[in-house]
C-alpha positions in Angstrom: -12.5 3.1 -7.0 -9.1 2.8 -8.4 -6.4 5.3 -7.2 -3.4 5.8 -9.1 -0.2 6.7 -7.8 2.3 8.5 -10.6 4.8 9.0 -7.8 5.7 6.5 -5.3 5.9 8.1 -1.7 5.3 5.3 0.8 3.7 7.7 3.6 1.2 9.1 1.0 0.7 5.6 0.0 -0.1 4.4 3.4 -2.5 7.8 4.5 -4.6 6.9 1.6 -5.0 2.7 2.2 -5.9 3.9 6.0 -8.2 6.4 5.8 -10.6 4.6 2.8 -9.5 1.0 4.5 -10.8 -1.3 1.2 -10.0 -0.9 -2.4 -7.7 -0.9 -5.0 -4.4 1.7 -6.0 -1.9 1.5 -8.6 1.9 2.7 -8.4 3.1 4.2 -11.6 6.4 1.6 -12.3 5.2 -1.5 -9.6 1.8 -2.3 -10.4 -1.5 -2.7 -8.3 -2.5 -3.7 -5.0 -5.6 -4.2 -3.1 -5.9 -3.2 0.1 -8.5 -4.1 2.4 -9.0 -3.7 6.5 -6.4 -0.9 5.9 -3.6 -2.9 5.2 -2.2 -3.6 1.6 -2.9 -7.6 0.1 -0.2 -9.2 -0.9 -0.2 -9.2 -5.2 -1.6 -11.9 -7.3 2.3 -11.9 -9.1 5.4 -12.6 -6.8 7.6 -9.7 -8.0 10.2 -8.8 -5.7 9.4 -5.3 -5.6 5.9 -5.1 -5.3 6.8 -7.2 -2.1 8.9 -4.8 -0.8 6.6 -2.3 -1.6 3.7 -3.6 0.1 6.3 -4.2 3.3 7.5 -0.9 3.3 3.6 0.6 2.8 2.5 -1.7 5.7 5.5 -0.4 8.0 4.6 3.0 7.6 0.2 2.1 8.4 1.5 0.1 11.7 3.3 3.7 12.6 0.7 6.0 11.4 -1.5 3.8 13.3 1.1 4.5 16.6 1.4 0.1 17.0 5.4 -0.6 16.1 6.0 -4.0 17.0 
């Protein structure tokens, strides 16, 4: 299943990859990610802000999750 994200909103972002732990989104003006064991993969491409993105998503998992190292 393929979620698509016309807005990025990191927290949204994150709530989704954790609570259906494995499959695929895309982010209207960054491009797709996989996710899997509730965490977002790191993309096939090495564009700078997909990176960030997928940073900033896994941040806000670790704190949803309540373990901020």
């Amino acid at each position: 299943m393929l979620r698509i994200f016309k807005i990025y909103r990191p927290n949204q972002v994150a709530r989704y990859v954790k609570s259906y732990f494995r499959g695929r989104i895309f982010i209207m003006g960054v491009g797709g990610f996989e996710f899997d064991s509730g965490r977002l993969l790191p993309p096939k491409s090495g564009d700078l802000k997909a990176l960030n993105v997928l940073t900033e998503v896994n941040k806000e998992i670790q704190i949803l999750s309540g373990i901020v190292v």
